[in-house]
KOLLOKE-933529 format. One record per atom (N, C-alpha, C, CB): x, y, z. Coordinates in steps of 0.1 Angstrom, whole numbers, plus 5000, padded with zeros to 4 digits. Glycine has a CB too. Layout:
XYZ/...
// end
This chain:
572224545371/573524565365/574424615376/573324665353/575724565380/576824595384/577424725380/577524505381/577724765387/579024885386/580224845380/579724945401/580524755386/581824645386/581824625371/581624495395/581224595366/581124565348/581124675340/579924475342/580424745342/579924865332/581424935336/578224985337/581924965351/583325005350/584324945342/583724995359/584724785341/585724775333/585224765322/586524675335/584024725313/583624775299/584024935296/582024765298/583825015306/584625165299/586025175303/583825315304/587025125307/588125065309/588925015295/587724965318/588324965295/588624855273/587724965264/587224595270/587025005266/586525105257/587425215251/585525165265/587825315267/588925355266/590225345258/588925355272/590425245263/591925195256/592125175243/592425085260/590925155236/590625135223/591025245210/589325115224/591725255201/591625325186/590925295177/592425315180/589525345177/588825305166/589325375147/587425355173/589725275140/590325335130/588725395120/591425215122/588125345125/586525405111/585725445126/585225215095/584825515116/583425565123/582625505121/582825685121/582025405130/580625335130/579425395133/580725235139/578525365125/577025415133/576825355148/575625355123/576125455157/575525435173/574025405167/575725605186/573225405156/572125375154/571625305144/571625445154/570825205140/570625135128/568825055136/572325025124/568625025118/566924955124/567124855127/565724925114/568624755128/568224635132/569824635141/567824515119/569624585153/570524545162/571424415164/569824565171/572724455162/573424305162/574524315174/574124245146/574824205183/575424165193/576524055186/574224105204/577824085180/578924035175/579623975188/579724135166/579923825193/580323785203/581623705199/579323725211/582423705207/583923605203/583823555216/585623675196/583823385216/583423315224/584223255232/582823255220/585223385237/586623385241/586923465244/587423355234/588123515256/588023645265/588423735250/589523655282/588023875259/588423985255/589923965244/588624055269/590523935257/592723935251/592623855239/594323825265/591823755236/591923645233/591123735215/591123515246/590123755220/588523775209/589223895202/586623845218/589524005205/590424125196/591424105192/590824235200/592023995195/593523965187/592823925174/594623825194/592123865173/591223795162/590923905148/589423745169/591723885137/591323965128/590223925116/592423995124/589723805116/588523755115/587523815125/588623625117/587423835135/586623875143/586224045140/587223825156/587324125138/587524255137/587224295123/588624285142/587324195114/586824195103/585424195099/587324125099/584524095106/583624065105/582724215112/583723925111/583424265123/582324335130/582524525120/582824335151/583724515114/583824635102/582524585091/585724655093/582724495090/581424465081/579924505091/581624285076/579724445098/578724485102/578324595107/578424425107/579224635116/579524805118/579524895108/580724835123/579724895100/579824975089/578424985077/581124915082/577624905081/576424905076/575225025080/576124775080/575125115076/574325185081/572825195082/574725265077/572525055081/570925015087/571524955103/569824845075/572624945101/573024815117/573524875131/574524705113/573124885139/573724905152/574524775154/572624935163/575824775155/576524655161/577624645173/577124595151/577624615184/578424605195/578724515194/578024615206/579824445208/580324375208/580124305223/581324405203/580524195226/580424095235/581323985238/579524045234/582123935248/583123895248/583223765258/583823995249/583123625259/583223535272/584023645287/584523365266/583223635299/583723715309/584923595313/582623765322/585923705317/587123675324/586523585339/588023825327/587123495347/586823455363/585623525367/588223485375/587323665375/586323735383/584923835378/587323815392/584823845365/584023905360/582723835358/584523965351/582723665354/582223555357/581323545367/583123485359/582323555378/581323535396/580723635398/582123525411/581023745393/579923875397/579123875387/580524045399/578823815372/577523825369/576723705372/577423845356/576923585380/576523515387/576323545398/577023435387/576823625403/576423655423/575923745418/577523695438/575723855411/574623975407/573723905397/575224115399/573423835399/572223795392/572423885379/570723825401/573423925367/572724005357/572923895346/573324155353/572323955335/572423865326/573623915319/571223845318/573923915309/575623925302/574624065294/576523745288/576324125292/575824275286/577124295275/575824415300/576524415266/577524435256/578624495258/577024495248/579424525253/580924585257/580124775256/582624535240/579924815244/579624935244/578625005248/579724955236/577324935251/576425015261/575624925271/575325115253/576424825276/576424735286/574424695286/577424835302/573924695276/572824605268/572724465272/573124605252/571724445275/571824265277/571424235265/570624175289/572024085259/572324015253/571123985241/572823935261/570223965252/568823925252/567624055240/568523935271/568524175247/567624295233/567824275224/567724445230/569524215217/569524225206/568924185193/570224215207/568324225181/567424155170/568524025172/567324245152/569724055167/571123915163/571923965170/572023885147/571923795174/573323755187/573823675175/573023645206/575423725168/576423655160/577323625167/576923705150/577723455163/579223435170/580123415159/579523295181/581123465164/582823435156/583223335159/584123525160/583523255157/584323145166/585023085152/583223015177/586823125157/587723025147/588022905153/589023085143/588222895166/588622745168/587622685177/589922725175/587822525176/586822425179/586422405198/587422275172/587622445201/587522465217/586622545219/588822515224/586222675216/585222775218/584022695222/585122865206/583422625208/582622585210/582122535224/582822525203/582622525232/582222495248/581922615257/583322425255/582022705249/581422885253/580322935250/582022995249/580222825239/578622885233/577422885241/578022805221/577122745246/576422755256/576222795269/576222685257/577422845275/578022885286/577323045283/579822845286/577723095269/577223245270/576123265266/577823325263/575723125264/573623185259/573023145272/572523065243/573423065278/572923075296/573123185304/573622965305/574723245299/574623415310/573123465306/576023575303/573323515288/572323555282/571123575287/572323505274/570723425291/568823395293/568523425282/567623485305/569023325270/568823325259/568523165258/569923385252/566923105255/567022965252/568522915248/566022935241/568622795252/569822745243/569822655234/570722705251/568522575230/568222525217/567522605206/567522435218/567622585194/567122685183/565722655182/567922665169/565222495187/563822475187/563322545201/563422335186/563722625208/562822625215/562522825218/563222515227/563222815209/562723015203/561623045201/563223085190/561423175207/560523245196/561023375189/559123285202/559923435185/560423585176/560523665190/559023675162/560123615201/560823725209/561823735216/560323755215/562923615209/564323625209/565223645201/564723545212/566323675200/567323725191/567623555176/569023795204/567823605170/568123545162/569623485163/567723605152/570323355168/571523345168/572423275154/571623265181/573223395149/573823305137/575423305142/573523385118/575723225134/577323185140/578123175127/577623025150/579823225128/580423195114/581723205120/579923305099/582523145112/584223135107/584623035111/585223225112/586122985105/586722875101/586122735110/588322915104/586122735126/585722615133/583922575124/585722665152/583522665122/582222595115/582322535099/581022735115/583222595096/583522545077/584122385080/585322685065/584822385090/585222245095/584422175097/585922225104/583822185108/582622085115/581522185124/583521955127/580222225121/579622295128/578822175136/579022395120/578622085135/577221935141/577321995154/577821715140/578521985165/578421965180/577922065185/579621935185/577722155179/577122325180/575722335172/578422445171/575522245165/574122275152/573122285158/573622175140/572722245169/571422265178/570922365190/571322155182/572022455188/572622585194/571722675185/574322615193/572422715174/572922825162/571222805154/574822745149/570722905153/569822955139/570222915129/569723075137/571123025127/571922985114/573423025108/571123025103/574022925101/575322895103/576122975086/575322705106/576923065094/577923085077/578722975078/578923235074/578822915062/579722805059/580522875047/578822665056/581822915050/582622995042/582923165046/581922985028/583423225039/584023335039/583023445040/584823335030/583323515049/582123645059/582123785045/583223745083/583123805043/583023905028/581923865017/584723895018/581923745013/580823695002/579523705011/581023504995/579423655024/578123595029/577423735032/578423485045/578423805045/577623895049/576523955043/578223965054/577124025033/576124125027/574624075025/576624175013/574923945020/573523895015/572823875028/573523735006/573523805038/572823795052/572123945058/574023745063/572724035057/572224175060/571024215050/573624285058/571524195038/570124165030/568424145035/570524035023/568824005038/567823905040/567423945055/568323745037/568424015064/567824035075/567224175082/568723985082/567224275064/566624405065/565624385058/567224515061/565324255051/564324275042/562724185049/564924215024/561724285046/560724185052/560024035048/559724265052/559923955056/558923845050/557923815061/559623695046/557523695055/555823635057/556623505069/554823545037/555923475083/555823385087/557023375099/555623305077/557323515103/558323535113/559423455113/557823535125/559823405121/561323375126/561323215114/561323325149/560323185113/560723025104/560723065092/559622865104/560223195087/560423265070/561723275066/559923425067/562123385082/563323425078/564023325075/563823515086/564023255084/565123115086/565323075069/564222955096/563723065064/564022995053/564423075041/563122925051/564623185045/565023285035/566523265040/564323455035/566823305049/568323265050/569023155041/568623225063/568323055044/568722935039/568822895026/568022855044/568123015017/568423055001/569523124999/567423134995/570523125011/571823215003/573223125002/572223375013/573723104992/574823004989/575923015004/575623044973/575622925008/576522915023/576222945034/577622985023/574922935037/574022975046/573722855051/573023065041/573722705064/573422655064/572122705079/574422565062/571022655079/570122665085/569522525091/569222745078/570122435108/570322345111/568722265109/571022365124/568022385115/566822295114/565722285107/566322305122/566322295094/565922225079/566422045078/567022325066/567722055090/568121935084/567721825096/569821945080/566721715088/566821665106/567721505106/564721635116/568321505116/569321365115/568421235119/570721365127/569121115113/568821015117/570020945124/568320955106/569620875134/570220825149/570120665149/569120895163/571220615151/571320485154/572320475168/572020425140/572120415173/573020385186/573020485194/574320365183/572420605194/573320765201/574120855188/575020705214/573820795178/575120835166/574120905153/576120665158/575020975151/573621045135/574620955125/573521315129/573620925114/574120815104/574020915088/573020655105/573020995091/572621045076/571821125083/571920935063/570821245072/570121335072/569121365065/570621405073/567621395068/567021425057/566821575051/565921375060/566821625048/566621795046/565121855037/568121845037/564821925044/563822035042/563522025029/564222195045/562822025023/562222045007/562822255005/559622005008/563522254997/563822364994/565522405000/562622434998/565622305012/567422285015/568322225013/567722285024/569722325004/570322254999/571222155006/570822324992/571222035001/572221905004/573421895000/571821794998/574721855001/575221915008/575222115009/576321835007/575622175018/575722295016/577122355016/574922335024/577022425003/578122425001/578722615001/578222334988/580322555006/581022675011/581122815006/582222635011/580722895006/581123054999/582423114999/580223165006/583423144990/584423184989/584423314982/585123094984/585223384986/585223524981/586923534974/585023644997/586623624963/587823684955/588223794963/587423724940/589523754967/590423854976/590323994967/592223794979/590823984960/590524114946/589524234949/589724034929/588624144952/587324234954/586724294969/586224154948/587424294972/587624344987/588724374997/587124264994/588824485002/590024525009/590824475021/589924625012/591924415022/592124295026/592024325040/593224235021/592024215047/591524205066/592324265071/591524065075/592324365079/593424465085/592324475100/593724645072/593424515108/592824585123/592324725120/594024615136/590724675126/590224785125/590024865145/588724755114/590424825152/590424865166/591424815168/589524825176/592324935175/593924885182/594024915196/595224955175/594024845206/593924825217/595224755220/592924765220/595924755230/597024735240/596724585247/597124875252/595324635250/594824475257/594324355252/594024485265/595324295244/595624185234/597524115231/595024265219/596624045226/598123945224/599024005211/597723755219/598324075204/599424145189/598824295193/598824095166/599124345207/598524505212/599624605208/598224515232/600924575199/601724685198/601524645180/603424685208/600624595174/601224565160/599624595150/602024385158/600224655143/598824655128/598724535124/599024755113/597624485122/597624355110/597324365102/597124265109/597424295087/597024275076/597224145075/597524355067/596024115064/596123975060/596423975048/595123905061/598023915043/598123905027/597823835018/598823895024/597223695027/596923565016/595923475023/598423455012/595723415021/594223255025/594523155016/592123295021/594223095025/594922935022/595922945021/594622855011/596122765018/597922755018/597922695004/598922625031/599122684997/598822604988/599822464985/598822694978/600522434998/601422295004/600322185002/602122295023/598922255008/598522085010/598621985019/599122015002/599322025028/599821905037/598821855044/600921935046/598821715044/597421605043/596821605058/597921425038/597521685068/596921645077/596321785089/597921545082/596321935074/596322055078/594922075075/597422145072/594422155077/592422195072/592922345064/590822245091/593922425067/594122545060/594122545044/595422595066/595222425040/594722385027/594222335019/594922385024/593122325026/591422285019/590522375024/590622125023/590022395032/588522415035/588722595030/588022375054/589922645025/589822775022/589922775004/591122865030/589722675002/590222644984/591322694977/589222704974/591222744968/592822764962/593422874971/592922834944/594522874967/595322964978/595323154968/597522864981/594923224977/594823314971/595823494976/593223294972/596123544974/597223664978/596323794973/599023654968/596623874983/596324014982/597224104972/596424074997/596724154965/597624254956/598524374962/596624324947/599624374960/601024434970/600524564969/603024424963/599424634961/599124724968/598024794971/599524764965/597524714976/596324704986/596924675000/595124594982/597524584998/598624635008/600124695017/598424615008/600224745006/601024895006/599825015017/601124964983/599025025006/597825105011/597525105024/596825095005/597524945031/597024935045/598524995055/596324755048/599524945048/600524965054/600725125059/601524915045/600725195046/600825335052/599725415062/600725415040/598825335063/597925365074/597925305086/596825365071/598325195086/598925105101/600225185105/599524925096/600725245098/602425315106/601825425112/603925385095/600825465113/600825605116/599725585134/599825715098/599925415131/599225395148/600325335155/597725275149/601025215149/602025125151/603325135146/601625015148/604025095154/605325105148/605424945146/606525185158/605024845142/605224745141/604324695133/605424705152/604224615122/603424565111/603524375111/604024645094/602224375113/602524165110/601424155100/601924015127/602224045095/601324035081/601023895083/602224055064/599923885085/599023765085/598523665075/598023805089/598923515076/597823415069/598623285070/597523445051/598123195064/598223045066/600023015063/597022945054/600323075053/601623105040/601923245041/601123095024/602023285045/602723415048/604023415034/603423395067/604923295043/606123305036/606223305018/606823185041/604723195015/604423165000/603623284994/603523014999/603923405002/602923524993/604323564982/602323705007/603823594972/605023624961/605923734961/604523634949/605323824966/606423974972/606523984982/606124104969/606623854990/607123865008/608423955010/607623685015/609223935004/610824005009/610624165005/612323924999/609824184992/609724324988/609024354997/609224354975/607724345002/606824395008/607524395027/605324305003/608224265031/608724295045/609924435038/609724115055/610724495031/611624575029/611024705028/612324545019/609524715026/608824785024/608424895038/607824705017/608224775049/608424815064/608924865068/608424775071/610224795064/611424875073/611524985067/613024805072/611624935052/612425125049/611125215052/612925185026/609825225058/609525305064/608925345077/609125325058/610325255082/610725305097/609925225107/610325455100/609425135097/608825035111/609224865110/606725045111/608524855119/609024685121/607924575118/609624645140/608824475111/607724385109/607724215114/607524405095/606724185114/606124035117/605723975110/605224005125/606023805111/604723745100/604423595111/605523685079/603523605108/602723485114/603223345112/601523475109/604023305101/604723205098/605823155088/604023155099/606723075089/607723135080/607922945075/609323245090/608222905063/608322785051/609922725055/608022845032/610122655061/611322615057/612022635045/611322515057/611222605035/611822645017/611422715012/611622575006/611022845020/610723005015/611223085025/609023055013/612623075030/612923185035/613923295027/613423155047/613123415024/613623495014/614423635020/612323535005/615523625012/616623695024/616023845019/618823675021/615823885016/615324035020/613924035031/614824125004/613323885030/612623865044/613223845061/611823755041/614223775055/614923775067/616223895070/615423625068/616023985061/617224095062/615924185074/617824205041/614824185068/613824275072/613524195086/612524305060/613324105091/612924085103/614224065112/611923975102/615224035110/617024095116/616624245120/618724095101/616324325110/616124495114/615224485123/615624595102/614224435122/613124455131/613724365145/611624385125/614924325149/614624315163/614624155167/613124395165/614424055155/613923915158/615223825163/613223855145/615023795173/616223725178/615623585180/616923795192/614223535180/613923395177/613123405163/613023325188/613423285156/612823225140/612123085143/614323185127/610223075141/609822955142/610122835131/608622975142/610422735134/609822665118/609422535122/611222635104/608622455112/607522345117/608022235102/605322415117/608922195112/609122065104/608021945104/610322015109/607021945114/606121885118/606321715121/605121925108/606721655108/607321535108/608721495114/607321505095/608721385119/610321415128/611821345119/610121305147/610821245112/610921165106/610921195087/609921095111/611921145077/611921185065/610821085056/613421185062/610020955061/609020895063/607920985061/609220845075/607821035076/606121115082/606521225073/605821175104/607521305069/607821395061/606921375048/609221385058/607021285045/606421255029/605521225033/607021145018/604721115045/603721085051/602321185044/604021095067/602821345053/601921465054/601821515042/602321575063/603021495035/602821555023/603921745026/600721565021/604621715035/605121805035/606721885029/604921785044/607121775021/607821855009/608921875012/607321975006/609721865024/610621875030/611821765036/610121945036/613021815033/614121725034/614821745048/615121745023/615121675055/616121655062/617121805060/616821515057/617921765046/619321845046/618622015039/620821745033/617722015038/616922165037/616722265049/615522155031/616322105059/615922145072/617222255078/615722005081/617722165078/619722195086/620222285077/621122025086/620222355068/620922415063/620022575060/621622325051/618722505063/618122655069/618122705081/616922665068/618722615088/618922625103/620422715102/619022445111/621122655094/622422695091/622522835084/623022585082/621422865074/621323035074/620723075084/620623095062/620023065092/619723145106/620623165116/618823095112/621123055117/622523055130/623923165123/623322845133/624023165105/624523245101/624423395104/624523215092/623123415103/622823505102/622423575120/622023485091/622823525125/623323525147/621623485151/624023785157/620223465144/619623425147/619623275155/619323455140/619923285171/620823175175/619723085187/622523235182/618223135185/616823095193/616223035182/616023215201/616022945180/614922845171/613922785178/615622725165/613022815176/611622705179/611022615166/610022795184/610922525169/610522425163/609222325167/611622365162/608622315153/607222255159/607222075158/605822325149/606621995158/606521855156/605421815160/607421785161/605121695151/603621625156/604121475158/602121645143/603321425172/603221295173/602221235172/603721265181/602321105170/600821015165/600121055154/599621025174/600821075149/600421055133/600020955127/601221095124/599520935116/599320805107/600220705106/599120825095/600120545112/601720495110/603220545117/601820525097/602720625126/604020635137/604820505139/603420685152/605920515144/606720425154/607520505159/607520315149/608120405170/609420485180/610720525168/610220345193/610820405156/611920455146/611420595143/612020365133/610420635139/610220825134/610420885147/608520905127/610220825159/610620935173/612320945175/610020855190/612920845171/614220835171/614620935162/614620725168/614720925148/614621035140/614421155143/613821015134/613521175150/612721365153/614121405163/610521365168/614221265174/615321265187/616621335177/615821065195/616921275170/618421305161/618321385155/618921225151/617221445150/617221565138/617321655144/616021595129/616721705160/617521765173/618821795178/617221695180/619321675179/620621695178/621421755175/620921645175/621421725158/622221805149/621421945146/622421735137/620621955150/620122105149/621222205168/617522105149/620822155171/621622185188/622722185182/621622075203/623522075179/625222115174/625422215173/625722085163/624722265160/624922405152/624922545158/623822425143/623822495169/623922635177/624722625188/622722685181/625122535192/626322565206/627322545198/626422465221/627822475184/629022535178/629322715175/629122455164/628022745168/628122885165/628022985178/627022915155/627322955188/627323025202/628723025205/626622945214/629522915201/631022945212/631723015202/632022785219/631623015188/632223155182/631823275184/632323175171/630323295187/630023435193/630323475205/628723465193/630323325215/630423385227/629223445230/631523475227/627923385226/626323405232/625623275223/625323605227/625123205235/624423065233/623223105231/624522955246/622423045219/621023055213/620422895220/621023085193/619522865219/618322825228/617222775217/617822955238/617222595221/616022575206/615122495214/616622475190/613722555211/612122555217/611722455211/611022675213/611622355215/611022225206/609022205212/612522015213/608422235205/606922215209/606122075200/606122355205/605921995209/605421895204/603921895207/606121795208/602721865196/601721825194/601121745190/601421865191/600021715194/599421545194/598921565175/597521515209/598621455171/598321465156/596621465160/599021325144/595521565155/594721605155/593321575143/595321705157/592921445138/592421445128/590921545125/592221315128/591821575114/590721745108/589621695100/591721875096/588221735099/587721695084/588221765076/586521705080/587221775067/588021825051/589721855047/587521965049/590321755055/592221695055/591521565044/593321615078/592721515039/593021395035/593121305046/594021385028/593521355059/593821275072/592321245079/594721385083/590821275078/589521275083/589321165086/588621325077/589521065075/589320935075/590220835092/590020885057/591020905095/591820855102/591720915116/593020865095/591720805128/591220835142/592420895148/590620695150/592320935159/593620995170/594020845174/593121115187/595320885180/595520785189/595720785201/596220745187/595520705207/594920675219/595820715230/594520525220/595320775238/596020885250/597120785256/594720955264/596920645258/598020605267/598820555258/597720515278/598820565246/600120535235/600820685233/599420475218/600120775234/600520915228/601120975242/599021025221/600320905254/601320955268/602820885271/600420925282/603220775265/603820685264/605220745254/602920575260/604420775244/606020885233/605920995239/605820935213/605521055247/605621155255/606821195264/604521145262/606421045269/607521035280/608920985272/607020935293/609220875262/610720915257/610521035251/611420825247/610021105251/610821235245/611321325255/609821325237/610521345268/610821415275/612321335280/609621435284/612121215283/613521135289/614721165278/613320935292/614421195269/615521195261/615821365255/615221075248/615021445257/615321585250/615121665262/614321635236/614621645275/614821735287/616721725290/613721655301/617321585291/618621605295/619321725289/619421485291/618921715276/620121835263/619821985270/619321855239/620822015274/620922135281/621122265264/622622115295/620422385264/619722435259/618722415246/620522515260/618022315255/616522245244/615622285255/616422015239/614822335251/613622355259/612222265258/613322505256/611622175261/610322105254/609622145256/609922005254/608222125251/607022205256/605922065249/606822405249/605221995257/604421905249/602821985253/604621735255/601821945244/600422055244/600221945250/599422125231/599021975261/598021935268/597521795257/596722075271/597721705260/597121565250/595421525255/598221385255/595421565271/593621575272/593221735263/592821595295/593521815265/593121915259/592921885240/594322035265/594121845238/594121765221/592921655219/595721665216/592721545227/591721455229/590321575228/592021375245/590321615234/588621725238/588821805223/588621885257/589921825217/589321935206/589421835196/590322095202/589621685194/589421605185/587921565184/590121505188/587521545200/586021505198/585021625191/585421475213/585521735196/584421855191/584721875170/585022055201/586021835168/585921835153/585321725145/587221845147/585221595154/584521485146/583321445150/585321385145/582721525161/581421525172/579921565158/581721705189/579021515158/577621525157/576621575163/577221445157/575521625163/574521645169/574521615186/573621565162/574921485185/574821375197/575621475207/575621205195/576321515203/577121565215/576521685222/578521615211/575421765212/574921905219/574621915235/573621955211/573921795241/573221775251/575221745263/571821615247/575721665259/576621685263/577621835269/577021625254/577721915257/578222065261/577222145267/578722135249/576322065268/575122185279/575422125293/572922175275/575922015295/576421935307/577522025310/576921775303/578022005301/579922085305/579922265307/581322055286/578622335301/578222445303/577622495317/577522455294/577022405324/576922415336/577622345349/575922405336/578622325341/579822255354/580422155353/579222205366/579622035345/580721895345/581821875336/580021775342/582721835342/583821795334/583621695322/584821745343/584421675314/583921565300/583521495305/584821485291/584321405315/584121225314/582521235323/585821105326/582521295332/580821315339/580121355328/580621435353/580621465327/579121495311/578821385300/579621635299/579821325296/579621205289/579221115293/580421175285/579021065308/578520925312/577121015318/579720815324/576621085320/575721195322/574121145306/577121395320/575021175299/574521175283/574621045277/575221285274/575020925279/575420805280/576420815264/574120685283/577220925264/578020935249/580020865256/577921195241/579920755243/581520745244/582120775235/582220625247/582920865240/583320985235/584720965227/583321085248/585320795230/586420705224/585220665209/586920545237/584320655210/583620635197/584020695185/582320655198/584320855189/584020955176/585820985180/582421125176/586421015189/587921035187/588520935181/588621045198/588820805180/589420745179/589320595163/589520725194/588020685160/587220595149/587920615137/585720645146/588820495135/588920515116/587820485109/589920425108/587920575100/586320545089/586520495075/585420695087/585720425073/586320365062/585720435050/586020205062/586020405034/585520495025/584220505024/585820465015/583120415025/581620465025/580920455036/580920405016/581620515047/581320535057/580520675057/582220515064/579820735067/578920865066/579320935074/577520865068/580121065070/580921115080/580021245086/582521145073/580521255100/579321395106/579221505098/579821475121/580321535096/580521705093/580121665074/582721795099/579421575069/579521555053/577921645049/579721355047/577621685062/576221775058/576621895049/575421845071/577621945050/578222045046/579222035035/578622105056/579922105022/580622045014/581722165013/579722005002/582522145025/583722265028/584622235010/585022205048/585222085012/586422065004/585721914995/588022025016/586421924986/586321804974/585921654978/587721804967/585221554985/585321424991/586221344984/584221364992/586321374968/587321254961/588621284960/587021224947/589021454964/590421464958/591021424973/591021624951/590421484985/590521424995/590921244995/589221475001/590121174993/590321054992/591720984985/589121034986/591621104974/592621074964/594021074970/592521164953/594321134977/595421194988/595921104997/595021304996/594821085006/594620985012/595220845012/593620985009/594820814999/595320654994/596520664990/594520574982/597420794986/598420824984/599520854994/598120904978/599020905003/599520905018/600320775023/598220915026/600020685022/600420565033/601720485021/598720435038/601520545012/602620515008/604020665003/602020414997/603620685011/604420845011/604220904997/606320845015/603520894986/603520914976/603621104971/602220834974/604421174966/604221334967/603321374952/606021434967/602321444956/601721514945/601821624944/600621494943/
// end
């Protein structure tokens, strides 16, 4: 073990506010990892959630663990150590359970990366009881866990409030027949998927279908928790060395309840559900007394029902607030009186569609002249920096909806260099464009990406045509980076051998011709209705209402 590590582990230690008292001892040991730096893993209130739960268990010792940064990287590779815990710099390897967090699908390419620091097998077949038990949970797994299933022990599928406890349960209670008992005791708890019950069948390189274990359920289906009955997700460690390091969080709501056909937020979380205003009230008065700054977190932020009361609630007690995202057709002026007080001199909004077409396309609900005239209360109101989001390659694109997106630009810019030259201070509009991403459990699943040199192609008129406009800023996302997180959401089994390629060095296209996987197979595949989709092992969201949407979609149909 390094100096060098155990130093900057008490470094972040330091800096830390722990809001509860966790037990330093418990009979069973768990290693909580976010498969993503440090800055990155504590911003995560899923993550910080999850580990108050398990921390707070007083059979559990639980630490934490975090993907190393570069240079922290090369020195546990040139020191030969194996990876260690944040709080008593523990290799990986003692713990009873190594749990991962992981909300998004990119991670997934860290998993194996951190069970090799570890010297932790990196298949689940090839354990014994005298390794840690690896389970894994949140949102990227309720989507698609397959590309990862031959990693993971065992998998939460749904919400960590319902699951955990029973998991803590089952993993204090004794059985018969070591590590494959437990397994299969796990695998008795509603939302518990346990991979190697299920074994796939393979055609081409491709899994087609599955058989499953005598006693494992088919599909497995999602665990959802009643917000009601638990106190809602708040920071429980406030640290500086993070991306929200000056702000408390709370979470007011889950799910969305828009729907929009080509989102996963509103499905795979089921009905859209809101925290009771005072529960959090309650978190609030205890977040001011660390932060002067409050963000209120979730998919809908704007669609919580006492948004304007509850942002008024902040201010008037002296602090400032944030929200994670704001509705074109829910901006509520005591919400935006309250984030003016607080300081906000840019307002996001995600028109997504560029087009009044792709608008109805997604299912997104929104007009043209709603757009502009909410633009028009913001610029009123001297909010004169707009970012704006948009997706390209969507279902049925053409250059006519790029033209469109081009124009709807326009006249949004008018507005603010007309109103700039009555202030006499020019506001500035962020245009971020993203590749269209097919999700499962969307109405969109059925439907493939499109193909990088069409999507690099509208790329470039956009840039030729919205770089000229002097205060437009563009920003297009990485389209290989969008490509790689397409394959990991619609990826199978097939791919595991692949990310053990890319875990020790190779880049995709080598790791894929490495593993003889084309990797244009599963990105770019429309699937037809009785087709067998990867991720259908699992039963996140409805298959027929999905469908139902779907066929509704292509003719812009609104439900």
């Amino acid at each position: 073990m390094t100096s060098s590590i155990r130093g900057k582990n008490r470094i972040l230690l330091n800096a830390e506010i722990s809001l509860n008292k966790f037990s330093s001892v418990g009979r069973l040991s768990i290693c909580l990892i976010s498969p993503s730096r440090y800055h990155t893993g504590m911003s995560s209130l899923g993550f910080q959630t999850v580990y108050a739960q398990l921390a707070g268990s007083a059979d559990i010792l639980c630490e934490r663990a975090f993907l190393p940064d570069h240079d922290e990287l090369e020195e546990y590779r040139r020191s030969n150590t194996p990876l260690l815990s944040l709080e008593s710099s523990t290799p990986l390897s003692d713990f009873d359970v190594v749990a991962f967090s992981t909300s998004f699908e990119p991670d997934y390419l860290n998993i194996p990366l951190i069970l090799n620091l570890a010297r932790i097998p990196l298949y689940s077949r090839s354990r014994n009881n005298s390794n840690p038990l690896i389970i894994a949970g949140g949102a990227a797994f309720f989507i698609n866990p397959e590309p990862v299933a031959d990693f993971i022990d065992a998998i939460c599928i749904g919400e960590g409030e319902e699951v955990i406890p029973s998991i803590i349960k089952a993993l204090l209670s004794p059985v018969d027949n070591g590590r494959d008992g437990l397994l299969r005791a796990l695998s008795r708890i509603t939302g518990l998927y346990v991979p190697s019950l299920y074994h796939p069948r393979f055609s081409e390189n491709r899994v087609t279908g599955y058989d499953a274990e005598s006693g494992a359920t088919f599909p497995v289906i999602r665990a959802t928790a009643t917000l009601a009955g638990h106190k809602p997700a708040a920071s429980q460690i406030l640290t500086e060395n993070t991306e929200f390091g000056d702000m408390f969080l709370i979470e007011v709501s889950r799910g969305c309840p828009r729907g929009c056909r080509f989102c996963s937020s509103g499905f795979i979380y089921g009905a859209f559900r809101q925290q009771p205003m005072d529960n959090v009230i309650n978190l609030i008065e205890r977040g001011v007394e660390y932060r002067n700054k409050v963000g209120l977190v979730g998919a809908a932020v704007s669609d919580y029902s006492d948004i304007g009361k509850l942002c008024s609630y902040i201010v008037a007690k002296g602090a400032k607030v944030s929200v994670s995202s704001l509705r074109v057709d829910r901006i509520d002026n005591k919400m935006l009186d309250a984030l003016i007080a607080s300081g906000h001199k840019t307002i996001s909004l995600a028109p997504e569609g560029g087009s009044q077409r792709l608008r109805d396309l997604i299912h997104k609900n929104l007009t043209e002249t709603q757009i502009l005239d909410t633009c028009d209360l913001l610029i009123s109101r001297d909010i004169l920096n707009l970012k704006l989001y948009f997706i390209i390659g969507l279902p049925t694109e053409t250059e006519v909806d790029l033209e469109e997106l081009i124009r709807l630009v326009e006249k949004i810019r008018e507005r603010v260099i007309e109103m700039g030259r009555a202030n006499k201070r020019l506001g500035e509009i962020s245009i971020s464009i993203n590749p269209f991403i097919p999700k499962p459990f969307t109405p969109f699943q059925w439907c493939g990406m499109e193909a990088l040199p069409s999507l690099e192609r509208k790329a470039d008129i956009l840039e030729k045509r919205l770089k000229r406009l002097s205060n437009v800023k563009l920003k297009i996302e990485s389209l290989r980076s969008s490509y790689l997180q397409a394959l990991l959401s619609r990826g199978d089994r097939s791919l595991s051998p692949m990310l053990a390629e890319m875990a020790a060095g190779a880049n995709l296209k080598k790791a894929a011709k490495i593993c003889g996987i084309d990797t244009d197979s599963y990105v770019l595949k429309n699937y037809a209705e009785d087709d067998f989709l990867p991720w259908s092992i699992i039963a996140t969201a409805e298959k027929n209402l999905l469908r139902r949407e779907y066929c509704r979609a292509l003719p812009g149909e609104i439900t």
